[in-house]
Every structure is written in structure tokens, then in C-alpha cells.
N, C-alpha and C positions, 0 to 999 in steps of 0.2 A: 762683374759677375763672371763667377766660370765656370767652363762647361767640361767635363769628366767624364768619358767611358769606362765602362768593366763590362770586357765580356767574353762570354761563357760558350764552347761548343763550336759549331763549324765556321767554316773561313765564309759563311755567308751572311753569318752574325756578326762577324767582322765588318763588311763593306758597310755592311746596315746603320750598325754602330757611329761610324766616319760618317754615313749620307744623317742620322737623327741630330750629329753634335755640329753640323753644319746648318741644318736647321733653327737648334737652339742656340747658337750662336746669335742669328739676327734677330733675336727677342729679349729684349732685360727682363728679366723673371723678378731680380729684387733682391736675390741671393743665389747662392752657387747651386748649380744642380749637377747632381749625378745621374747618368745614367746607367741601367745594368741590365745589359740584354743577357738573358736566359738562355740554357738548354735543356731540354727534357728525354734525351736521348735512351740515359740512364736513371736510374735513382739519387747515385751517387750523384751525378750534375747536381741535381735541383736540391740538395741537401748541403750541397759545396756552395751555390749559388746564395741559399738562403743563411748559412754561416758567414758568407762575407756580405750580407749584406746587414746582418747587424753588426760586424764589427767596422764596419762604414758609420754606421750611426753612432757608435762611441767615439770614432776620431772625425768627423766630420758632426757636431753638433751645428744644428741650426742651418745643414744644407738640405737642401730637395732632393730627395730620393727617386726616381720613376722607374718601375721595370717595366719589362717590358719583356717580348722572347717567347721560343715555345715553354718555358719551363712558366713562364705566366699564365698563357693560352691554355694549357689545359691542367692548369695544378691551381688553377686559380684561387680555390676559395686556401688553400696552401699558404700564398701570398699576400691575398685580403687579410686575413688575422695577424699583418705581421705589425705592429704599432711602428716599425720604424718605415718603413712607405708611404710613400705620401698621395702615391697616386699609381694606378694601372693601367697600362696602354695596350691594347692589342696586338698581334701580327697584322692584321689587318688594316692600321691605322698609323704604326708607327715609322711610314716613311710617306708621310704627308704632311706638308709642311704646316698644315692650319693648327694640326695637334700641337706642336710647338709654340705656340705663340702666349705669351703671359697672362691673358684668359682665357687662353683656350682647352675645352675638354674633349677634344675629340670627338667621333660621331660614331663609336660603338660599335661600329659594322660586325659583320658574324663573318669568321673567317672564310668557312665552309660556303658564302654566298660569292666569295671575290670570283672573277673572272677574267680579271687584266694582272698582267705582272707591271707594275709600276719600276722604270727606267732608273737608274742612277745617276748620274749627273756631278760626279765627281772626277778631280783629278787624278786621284791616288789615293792611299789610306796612310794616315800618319805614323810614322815611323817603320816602313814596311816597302823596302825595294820594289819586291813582287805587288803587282795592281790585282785587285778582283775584280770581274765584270761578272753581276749576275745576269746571266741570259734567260733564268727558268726558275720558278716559285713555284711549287705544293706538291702532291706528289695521290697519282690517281690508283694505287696497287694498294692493298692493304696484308704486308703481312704480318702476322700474327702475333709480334713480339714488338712491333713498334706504332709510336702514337704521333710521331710527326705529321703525317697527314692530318690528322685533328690538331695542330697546331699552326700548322702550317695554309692546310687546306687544298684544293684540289689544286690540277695542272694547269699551271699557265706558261706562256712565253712574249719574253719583249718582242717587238718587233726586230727584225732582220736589219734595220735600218738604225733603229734606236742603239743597239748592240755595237753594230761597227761604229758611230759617233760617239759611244762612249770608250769604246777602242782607242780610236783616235785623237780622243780631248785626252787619256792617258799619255800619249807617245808625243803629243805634242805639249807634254809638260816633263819631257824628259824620262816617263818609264822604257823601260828596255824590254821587261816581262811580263805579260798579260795571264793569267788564270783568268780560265771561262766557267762559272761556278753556277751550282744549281741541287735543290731537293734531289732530283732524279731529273741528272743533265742532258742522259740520253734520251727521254721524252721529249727533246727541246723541239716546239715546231706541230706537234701535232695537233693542238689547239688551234692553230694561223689558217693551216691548207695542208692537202695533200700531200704535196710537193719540199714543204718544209722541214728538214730533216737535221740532227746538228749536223753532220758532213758538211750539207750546204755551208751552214752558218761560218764551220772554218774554212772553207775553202772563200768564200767572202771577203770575211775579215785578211786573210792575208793577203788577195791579190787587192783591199781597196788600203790596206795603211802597210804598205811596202816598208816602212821604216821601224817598223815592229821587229824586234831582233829574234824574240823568245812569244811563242806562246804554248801554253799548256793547257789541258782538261783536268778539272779535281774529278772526284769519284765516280766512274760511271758503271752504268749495269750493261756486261759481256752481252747478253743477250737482245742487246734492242742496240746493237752497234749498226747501224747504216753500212752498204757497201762504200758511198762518197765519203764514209771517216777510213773506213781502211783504204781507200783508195787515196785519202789524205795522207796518213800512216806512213804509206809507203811510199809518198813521193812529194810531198813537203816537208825542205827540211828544217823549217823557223817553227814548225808542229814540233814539238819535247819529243824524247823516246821514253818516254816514261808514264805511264799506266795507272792508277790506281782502281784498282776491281770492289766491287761489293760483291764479294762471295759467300759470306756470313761462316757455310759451313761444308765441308767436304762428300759427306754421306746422302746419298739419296732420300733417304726415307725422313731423314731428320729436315732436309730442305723440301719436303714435301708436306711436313707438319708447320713450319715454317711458312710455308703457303708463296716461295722462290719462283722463280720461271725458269732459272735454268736446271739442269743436271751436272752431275759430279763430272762428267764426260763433255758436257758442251766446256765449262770452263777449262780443262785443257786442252781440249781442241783451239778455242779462242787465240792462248797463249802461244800453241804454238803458229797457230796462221799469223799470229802479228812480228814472232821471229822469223819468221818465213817471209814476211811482206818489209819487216825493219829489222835485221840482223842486231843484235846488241841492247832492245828495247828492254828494260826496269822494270817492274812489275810490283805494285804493292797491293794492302788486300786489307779489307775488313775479315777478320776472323770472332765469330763467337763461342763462349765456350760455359759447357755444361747446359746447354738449350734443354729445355724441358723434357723428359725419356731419352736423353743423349747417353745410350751404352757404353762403355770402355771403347768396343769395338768400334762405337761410329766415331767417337773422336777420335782416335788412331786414324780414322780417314781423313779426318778437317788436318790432322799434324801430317800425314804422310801427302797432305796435297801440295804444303809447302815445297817441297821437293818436284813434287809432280809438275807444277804449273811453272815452278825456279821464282816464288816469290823470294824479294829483296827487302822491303817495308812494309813493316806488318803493322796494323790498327787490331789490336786484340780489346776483345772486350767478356768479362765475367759477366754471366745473363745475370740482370736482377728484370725481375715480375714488374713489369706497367700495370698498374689497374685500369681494367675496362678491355684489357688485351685477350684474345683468343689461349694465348698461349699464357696467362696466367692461370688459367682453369685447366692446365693440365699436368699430370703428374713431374714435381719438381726435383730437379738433382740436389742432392744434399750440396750445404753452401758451402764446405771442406773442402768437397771434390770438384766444388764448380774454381774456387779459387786456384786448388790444384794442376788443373787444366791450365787454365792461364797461364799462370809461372810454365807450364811445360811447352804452353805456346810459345809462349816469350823467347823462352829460352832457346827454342826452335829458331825463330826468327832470329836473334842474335847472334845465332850460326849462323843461316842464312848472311846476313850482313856482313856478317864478318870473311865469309868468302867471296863476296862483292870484293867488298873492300881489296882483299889480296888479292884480286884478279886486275886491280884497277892502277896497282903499283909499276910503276914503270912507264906509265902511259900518260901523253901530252892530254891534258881537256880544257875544253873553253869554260870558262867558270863565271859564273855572276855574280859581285860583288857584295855582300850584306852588311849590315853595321855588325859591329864586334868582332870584327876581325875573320871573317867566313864568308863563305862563299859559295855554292851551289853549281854542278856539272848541271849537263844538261838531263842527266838521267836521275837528276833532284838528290842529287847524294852530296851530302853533304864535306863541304873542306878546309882547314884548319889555315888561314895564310902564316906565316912564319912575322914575328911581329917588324922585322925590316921590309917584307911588301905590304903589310896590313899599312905603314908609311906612306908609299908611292901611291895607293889608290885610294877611288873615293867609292863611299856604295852607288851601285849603279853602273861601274867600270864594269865590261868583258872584257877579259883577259885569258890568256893561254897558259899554263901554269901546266909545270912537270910535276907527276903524283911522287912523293919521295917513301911515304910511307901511310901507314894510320895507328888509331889508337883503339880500334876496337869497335868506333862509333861515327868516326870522319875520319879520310883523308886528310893526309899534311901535306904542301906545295914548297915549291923551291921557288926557280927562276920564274920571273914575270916579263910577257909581250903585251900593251894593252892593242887593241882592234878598236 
């Protein structure tokens, strides 16, 4: 029997993915199953999601199909009508190992009731240099444009303890680079105790697994940053310099319909206290566009923020309506101008990048090896190895590498030292 993932949406659906097919792994089901964790982020996701998964069913005849995912959790009855599924698993259920087993149907839990974030317990994720360690499931804010919490479900955190052992079983299976991932990573802790903050959590993690070369944060929200992370920031340096913001949109008023916590002003104040506290630090950004009453004028402030804050990597995304969202029931941008946006974001940002890029010419960086011939700075920017060092190294190598050039989208490297 074999076991097969597809999936869909963030790097936490990812880990997931790796912890469900290790699961089914020690169970003979009797025939080959597929797995396809979902996202529900956008519309498009769960429409991309539900296209591959009937053309899963025409080239895989007579395998087990299961999804699973937010794009399951709350599009469900979406999913149920689909004849090529064979069955539905909840967020709630599917990183428990009973559900896995060749009769087993899981126990249905309602997401919205979890209250523990269930540990991971893996080595690594297949084919994937960079390790995830999720530290934090569900997410307690509700704004107005998204339904992950109803898929996800409220805030949880591992333990402090759980976190750095699974740190650790990574680096003692040879990773180099740890991502610490999460719904809303900067919530981490406030569930446990007072005191529990992610600051702490990194500042833990590195002084207990010393042999960890690289660690990094994914997405977090400016506004709920701990003093002990920028206190991390700026004085550990196996902490990335590299950032990634949920900032959605630039304009106050539009981030206030939006139902945000911060303002157009804390996010670059934030940006600049972290070049202030880490000289050279990266900066990328969820941006959306054409949000519901979003005037010419307010997006010119989400695009003139790019510059404002000096984002380098941008997550743009064209609003489409969630049913059951705040912000579907309110006056919508024509989908011309919403697409239009976009591309103008985009294309913002690909300046942006592209002056990274030439600012980074000339210049010695430690780089992390990946398959296919690339490599990663520590400011997450991507780099092209020349195909005579993509020879001498293995993924996983850190190496020193002179930037010689780029192509618009990565850096290219010359000479190689490995460390």
C-alpha cells in the first residue's frame, strides 16, 4: 500500500501532511490512499483543491481518497457531494493517530471545542531541507475577511517543552534549519501562563539545542511582538533576519473595517525598531487587495507602504468573499479592479525584489543548501548555485558563496567555502 500527500496552503498544512502519512503508514488500509489537506484561505484554494482532486480520481482509480484541511472544515458540505472522496476528516482529528488506522473512523470532535495543540513528532518533512515545528494551532481574533479560525479553531499552544524536543529530534536527524510555525504564531503561550511568550519560546529553543544552525519565525502579527523577541532580534544570531508581517493592508480605515489591530503607523514604526535593533533585517508581507470599499486612494496607501516599511517579499492576494464573513456583506470592489490591484501590487513588489536583489551583488552570504540546485541567504532570498557547485554540495550544506549576480528573482553564486 502507499501512502500519498497533496497539499494545499500554508507550511503548516505541510508539517501536518508528513505527521497524517506517517500515521498511515503503520496501518494496511488494503489499497493505496491519498491524502489532500485543504486550504480555505481563498476561494480560489478550495476550487484549485477540489479540481485536483477529481483529477486524482481519474488517474488514480481504485485508490482511497481522504481530505481533510480547513478547505474541508468549513466548505464541508462542498466536499461531501464530491463522489470521488471516500471519506472526511476534520482539523480536529487529523493528527491523531486512531483516525488512521484501517477501521478506523475517527471521533468527529468539533473543532471550535479543542483546547490542546497536539505536538508533532517527526523528524523532518519529506523532501524539504527547512524542518516546520508547529508551536501554535487556531487563532482567537476574528477578522472580518477570514474563516480560518472556524477551521482551525481557537488558540492553542504546545508545550514549551514539547516544542524544543521536537526541535531537537529535528537537528538530531541532521536538519540545519528549524521554522517555528503557527495560525497566529505570535499568540504563542498565552493559553499555558502568563509568563509564556514566543520570545521565551525562542530564546529556549536556542540556548537548549546549541547545534541548530538556522532558526526562523513564519508569519507573524507586528503588533503582539513581545519585548524577549525583539530582544531576540537583536541579539541572537542563529534567529534569521528575516521577517514575514501580516499586514493585509496599508490604509487605516480600510484596516479598521478589516477588524486589524494594528495601524498604518505602528507597522512602520515596527519595521523600522527591528532595523534599528537588526541592521539588514528582510521584511516580507501579506498584502490584500481590492478589500471591500477599498478607494483608489486607500490602495495607493497599501502600494506606497511597500516602500514605506522597505518590504522585499510580498504574499499578495486579490479579495474574494468567504461566506459567513463580516466583510462579505459589505460593499464589493468590482473584480476588474480588484484583479487590477494585484498585478499593480505585484508588480510593486517585484521592484521591490529586484532592488534587494542588486543591493546584495557583491556581497559574501551564508547560504542553505536546497535540492535543485538553490539555496537560501539567511535573509530567505533566494540563490541560483552555478551547476559546478550545485556538484560539490549536498542539500543541507551551509556554505559561503560570493553573490555574482541575479535574474530578477534569485541571486547567482560563484565560489564555494563549506562551514
Amino acid at each position: 500500500m502507499s501512502v500519498e500527500t497533496l497539499t494545499f496552503g500554508c507550511r503548516l498544512n505541510t508539517v501536518e501532511s508528513e505527521v497524517m502519512r506517517g500515521h498511515a503508514l503503520g496501518h494496511d488500509r488494503g489499497r493505496d490512499l491519498v491524502l489532500v489537506n485543504t486550504c480555505a484561505v481563498t476561494a480560489e484554494a478550495g476550487r484549485q483543491a477540489r479540481k485536483a482532486i477529481r483529477k486524482l480520481a481519474r488517474e488514480r482509480p481504485g485508490a482511497e481518497i481522504v481530505v481533510t484541511g480547513c478547505g474541508a472544515e468549513v466548505e464541508r458540505a462542498a466536499y461531501a457531494g464530491m463522489p470521488e472522496i471516500s471519506r472526511l476528516v476534520g482539523n480536529a482529528d487529523k493528527l491523531r493517530a486512531e483516525v488512521w488506522r484501517r477501521d478506523g473512523n475517527g471521533t468527529a470532535r468539533a473543532i471550535m471545542d479543542e483546547r490542546e495543540a497536539v505536538p508533532t513528532q517527526i523528524s523532518g518533512v519529506s523532501g524539504h531541507t527547512r524542518a516546520f515545528v508547529p508551536v501554535q494551532n487556531g487563532c482567537d481574533h476574528r477578522c472580518t475577511f477570514c474563516v480560518i479560525p472556524f477551521g482551525r479553531g481557537n488558540s492553542r499552544s504546545v508545550t514549551m517543552d514539547d516544542a524544543v524536543a521536537q526541535v531537537r529530534r529535528i537537528v538530531e536527524h541532521g536538519g540545519r534549519e528549524v521554522v517555528l510555525t503557527g495560525v497566529d504564531l505570535t499568540a504563542y503561550g498565552r493559553d499555558l501562563g502568563d509568563d509564556l511568550t514566543l520570545g521565551r519560546l525562542v530564546k529556549a529553543i536556542l540556548a537548549a539545542v546549541p547545534d541548530l544552525a538556522r532558526l526562523r519565525l513564519s508569519s507573524i502579527d507586528s503588533v503582539e511582538a513581545d519585548d524577549e523577541l525583539l530582544d531576540a532580534v537583536a541579539n541572537e544570531e542563529r534567529l534569521m533576519p528575516h521577517l514575514h508581517l501580516s499586514l493585509q493592508a496599508g490604509d487605516d480605515l480600510v484596516l479598521k473595517r478589516m477588524k486589524r489591530r494594528h495601524s498604518r503607523g505602528d507597522a512602520i514604526r515596527f519595521c523600522e525598531t527591528i532595523r534599528r535593533l537588526r541592521p539588514g533585517t528582510v521584511f516580507g508581507a501579506d498584502l490584500i487587495a481590492g478589500f471591500p470599499t477599498e478607494s483608489e486612494a486607500q490602495f495607493v496607501r497599501s502600494l506606497d507602504l511597500i516602500e514605506e516599511c522597505g518590504l522585499t517579499h510580498l504574499h499578495v492576494f486579490p479579495y474574494s468573499p468567504r461566506p459567513g464573513t463580516p466583510a462579505e456583506r459589505m460593499p464589493q470592489v468590482a473584480v476588474d479592479i480588484v484583479k487590477e490591484r494585484a498585478s499593480r501590487l505585484r508588480q510593486a513588489g517585484a521592484n521591490a525584489l529586484i532592488r534587494h536583489l542588486d543591493s546584495e551583488v557583491g556581497q559574501h552570504r551564508p547560504i542553505l543548501v536546497e535540492r535543485g540546485g538553490i539555496g537560501r541567504t539567511e535573509a530567505f532570498t533566494s540563490v541560483t548555485l552555478s551547476s559546478d557547485l550545485a556538484r560539490q554540495v549536498e542539500p543541507g550544506d551551509l556554505i559561503t558563496l560570493a553573490i555574482a549576480g541575479h535574474d530578477g528573482q534569485r541571486l547567482s553564486a560563484t565560489d564555494v567555502s563549506l562551514r
